[in-house]
N, C-alpha and C positions, 0 to 999 in steps of 0.2 A: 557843752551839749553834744557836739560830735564822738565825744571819747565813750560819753555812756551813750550815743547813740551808737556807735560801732562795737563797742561791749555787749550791748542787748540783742546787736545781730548776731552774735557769735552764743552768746548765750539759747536763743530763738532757734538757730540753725540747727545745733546740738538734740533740739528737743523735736523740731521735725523732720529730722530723717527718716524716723519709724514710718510718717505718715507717707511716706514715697509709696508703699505699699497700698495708702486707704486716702488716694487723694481728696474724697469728699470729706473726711475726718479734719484734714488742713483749712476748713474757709475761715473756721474762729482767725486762727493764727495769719493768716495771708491776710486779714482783711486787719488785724493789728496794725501787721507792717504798714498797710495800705495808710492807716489811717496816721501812721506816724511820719512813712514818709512823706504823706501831704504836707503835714504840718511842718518838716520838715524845709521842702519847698518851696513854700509860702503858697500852698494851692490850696481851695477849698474841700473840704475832705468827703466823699462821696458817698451819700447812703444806699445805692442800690446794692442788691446781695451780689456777692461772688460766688458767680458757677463753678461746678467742681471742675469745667475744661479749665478753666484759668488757673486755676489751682494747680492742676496738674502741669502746667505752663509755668506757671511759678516756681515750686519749689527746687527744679533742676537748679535752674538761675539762682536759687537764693542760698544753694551748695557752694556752685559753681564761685559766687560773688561775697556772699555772706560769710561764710567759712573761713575762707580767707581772710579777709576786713577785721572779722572777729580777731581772729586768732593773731596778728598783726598788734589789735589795740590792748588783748591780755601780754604778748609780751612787752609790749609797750609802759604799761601798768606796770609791769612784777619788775622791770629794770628800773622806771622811778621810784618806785618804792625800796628795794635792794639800793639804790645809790643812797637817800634818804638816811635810810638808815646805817650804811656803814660809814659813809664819811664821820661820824659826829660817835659812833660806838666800835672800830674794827676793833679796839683795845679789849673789847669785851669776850672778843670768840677764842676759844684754847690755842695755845701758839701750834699744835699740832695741826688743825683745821682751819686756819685762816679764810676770811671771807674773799668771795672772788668779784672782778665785776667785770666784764664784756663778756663775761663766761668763763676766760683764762687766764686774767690777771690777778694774782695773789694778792690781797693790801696786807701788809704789814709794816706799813710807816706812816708817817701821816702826811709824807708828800705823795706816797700812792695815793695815800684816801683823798686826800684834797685832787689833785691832778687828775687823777684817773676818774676819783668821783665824779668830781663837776663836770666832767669832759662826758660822761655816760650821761647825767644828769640833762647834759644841754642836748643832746643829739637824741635821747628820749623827747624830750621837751618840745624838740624843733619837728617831730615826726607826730608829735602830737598834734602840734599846731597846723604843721601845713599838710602832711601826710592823711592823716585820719581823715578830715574833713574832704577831703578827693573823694578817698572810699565810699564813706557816707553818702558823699551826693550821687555817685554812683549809683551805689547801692539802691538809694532812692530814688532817682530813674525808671532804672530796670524794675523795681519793684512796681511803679506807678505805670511802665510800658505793659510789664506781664501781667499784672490785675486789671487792663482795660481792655473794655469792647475794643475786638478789630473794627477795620471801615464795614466789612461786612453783617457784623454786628451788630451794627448802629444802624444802619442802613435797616436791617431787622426788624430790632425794636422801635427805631421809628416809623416801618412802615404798620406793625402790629397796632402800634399807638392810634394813627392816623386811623386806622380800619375799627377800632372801638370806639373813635371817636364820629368819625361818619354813623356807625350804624347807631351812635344811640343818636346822632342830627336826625338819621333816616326812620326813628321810631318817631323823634317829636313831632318832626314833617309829617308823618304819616297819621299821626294823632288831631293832627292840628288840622288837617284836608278833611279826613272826617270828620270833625268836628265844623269843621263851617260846610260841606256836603250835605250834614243833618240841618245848620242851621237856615241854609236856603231851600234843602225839600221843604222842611216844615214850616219855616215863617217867610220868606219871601215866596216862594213860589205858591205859598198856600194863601198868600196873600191878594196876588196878582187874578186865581181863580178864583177869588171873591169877587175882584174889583170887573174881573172880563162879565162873571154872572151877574151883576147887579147892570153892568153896560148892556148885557143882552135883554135883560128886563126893559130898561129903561127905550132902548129900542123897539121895542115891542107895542110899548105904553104909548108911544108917538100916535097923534094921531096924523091919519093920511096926509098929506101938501106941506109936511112939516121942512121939508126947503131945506136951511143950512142948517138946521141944529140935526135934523136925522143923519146929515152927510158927515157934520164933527162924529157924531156918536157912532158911526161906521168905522169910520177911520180910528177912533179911538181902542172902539172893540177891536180891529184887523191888529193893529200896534200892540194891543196887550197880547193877544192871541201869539205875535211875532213873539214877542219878549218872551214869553212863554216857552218857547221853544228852540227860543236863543238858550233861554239859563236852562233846559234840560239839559243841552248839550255842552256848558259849561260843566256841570255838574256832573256829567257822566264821562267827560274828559278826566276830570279832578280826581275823582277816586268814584267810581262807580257804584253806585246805591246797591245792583247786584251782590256784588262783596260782602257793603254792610250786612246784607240781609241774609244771603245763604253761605256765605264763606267762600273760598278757592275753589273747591271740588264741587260744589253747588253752581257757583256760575259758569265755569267750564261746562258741566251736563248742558247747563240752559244755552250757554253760545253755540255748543256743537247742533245742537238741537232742532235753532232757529238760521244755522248756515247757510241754508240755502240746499246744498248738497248732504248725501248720506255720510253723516260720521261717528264713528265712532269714539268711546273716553274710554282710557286706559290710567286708573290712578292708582298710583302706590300708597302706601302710609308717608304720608306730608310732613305732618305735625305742626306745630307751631310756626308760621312763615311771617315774615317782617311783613304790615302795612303797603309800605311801597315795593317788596319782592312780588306782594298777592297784585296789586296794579300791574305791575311791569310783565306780568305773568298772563296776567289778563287780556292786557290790550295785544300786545305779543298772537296769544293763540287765536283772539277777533280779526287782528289783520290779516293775520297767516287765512284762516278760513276764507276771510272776505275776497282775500287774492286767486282763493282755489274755486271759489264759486264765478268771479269774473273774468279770470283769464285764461284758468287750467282745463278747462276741458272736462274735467275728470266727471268720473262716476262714484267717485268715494275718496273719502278721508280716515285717517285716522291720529290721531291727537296721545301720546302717552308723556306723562307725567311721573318722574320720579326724585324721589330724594334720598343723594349717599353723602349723608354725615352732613356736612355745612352747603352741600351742593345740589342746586337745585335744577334740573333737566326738564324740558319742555321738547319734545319730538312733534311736529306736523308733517305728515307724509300724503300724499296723494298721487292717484293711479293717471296724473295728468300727460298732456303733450309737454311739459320741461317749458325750459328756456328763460326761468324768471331769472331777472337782472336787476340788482341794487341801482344800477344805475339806468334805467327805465323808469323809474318813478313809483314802484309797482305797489308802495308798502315800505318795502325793506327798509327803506333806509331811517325810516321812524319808528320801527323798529330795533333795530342799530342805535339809535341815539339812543333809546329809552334805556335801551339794554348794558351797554358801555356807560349812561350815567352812575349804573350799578358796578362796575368793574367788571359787566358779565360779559360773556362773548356770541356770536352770531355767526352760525353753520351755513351756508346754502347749498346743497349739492343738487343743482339741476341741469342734468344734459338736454340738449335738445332730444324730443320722443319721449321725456319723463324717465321714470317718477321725479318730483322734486319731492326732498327733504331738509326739512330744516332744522336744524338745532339750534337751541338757546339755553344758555347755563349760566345761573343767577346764583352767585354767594349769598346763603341766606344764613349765615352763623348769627 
């Protein structure tokens, strides 16, 4: 197995030199090797494709290694063969041209053919056996070393993996929030404003002195009314109905709107934004506002939104006295969490005397 595996390197090598010149031309062939030296190995043999860098990473090596090996195992070959055949026929070749063997020995008797024979024959043999087989795994090595991702590489692809892998968790998550947001607008809480309406009837109904049963039915009605206003706020934590209803740049308008302070929206072409980027996006510019209405001072805002390529920017700027601090309590820092649950990051630049700006940049690929 080693003999025709060091044969086929040298054969293999011969035929991609040409491609030194068109290293993307090389992945059939380099992924051959790849896949023989595995087997070779005893490794499992790998089916991701081979980049042309590796390729080009390869086939120096497979000169440098290959070539040689080969070329080692053809003479190795054509002298077993040459001995083979002249011990048992030297008698046959013209006495003029007698056959040769280590390359300078004459046979013309049959204690040369015997003697010299066998002695070529064994030293072929013995280079076969233990020689060849070095190469080979050599060979196989270096081959399996230069067709593999670096650590950095790996490192790559498995962070690429990880990150297609969260974002479709963060479409189902996102599916799934709205999907129970619609189902407690609509049935529980549409539920609850039945049961508070029919409680305010039934109160009503009461006639005067009615003692403990009108005082149940107060308390009953205050408690639904509570609930009520508990699960709004559940629900608007969750994934806000806003969203569902007018989309990203729609509730952006409406929160700048209802801030408190004058702001204004600055939106770019968006496009398509993940579920939980539109959330995180959301609450993000509500806090930011809510901070600039209760601690900044200011006389205006402005809010601009843009998206380059996978990258999603949220600017809050305001004409305030400064001074906000993550670590104050102010906002920020639940802001920060939301934003880092996304891999995104969170700007502050507030000097004391203002302006504070914020940035936030939310991967939305």
């Amino acid at each position: 197995m080693y003999l025709f595996t060091t044969l086929g390197t040298a054969v293999m090598t011969v035929l991609v030199l040409p491609l030194l010149w068109h290293p993307a031309l090389a992945a059939p062939w380099a992924r051959w090797h790849r896949d023989r030296a595995a087997r070779l190995r005893g490794q499992p043999v790998r089916s991701h494709p081979i980049l042309w860098r590796w390729s080009l990473r390869w086939l120096p090596a497979q000169v440098a290694i290959g070539l040689p090996a080969g070329v080692l195992a053809v003479l190795c070959v054509g002298n077993l063969l040459t001995a083979v055949v002249v011990i048992p026929a030297w008698w046959m070749f013209p006495a003029g041209e007698p056959p040769h063997l280590f390359s300078e020995v004459a046979v013309t008797s049959w204690g040369t053919a015997l003697v010299v024979g066998l002695a070529q024959l064994a030293s072929m043999a013995a280079v076969a056996y233990w020689v060849l087989p070095l190469l080979a795994a050599l060979h196989a090595r270096v081959t399996l070393a230069a067709l593999a991702p670096s650590a950095a590489e790996k490192l790559t692809e498995r962070v690429a993996v990880l990150t297609r892998t969260r974002t479709g968790v963060l479409e189902a998550h996102g599916a799934e929030l709205r999907r129970i947001e619609r189902d407690l607008h609509d049935g529980t809480q549409a539920r609850l404003v039945a049961i508070a309406m029919r409680l305010a009837v039934a109160r009503q109904a009461l006639p005067d002195g009615a003692g403990a049963v009108a005082d149940l039915l107060r308390e009953a009605h205050e408690g639904t009314e509570e609930a009520m206003t508990e699960l709004r706020e559940v629900i608007r934590t969750m994934y806000p109905p806003i969203l569902a209803d007018h989309g990203l740049a729609g509730a952006l308008r409406m929160v700048a709107g209802r801030g408190g302070i004058p702001a204004t929206v600055d939106l770019g072409d968006l496009g398509p934004v993940p579920a939980a980027v539109e959330a995180v996006a959301y609450f993000a510019v509500t806090e930011a506002l809510t901070n600039v209405a209760k601690h900044s001072h200011a006389s205006g805002a402005t809010v601009a939104v843009r998206r380059t390529g996978d990258l999603l920017s949220i600017e809050v700027r305001d004409d305030g006295i400064g001074g906000a601090d993550e670590r104050r309590g102010t906002g920020l820092t639940g802001i920060n969490r939301r934003v880092q649950a996304l891999d995104g990051t969170l700007t502050v630049a507030s000097p004391i005397g203002g302006p504070t700006e914020i940035l936030v940049e939310l991967p939305c690929g």
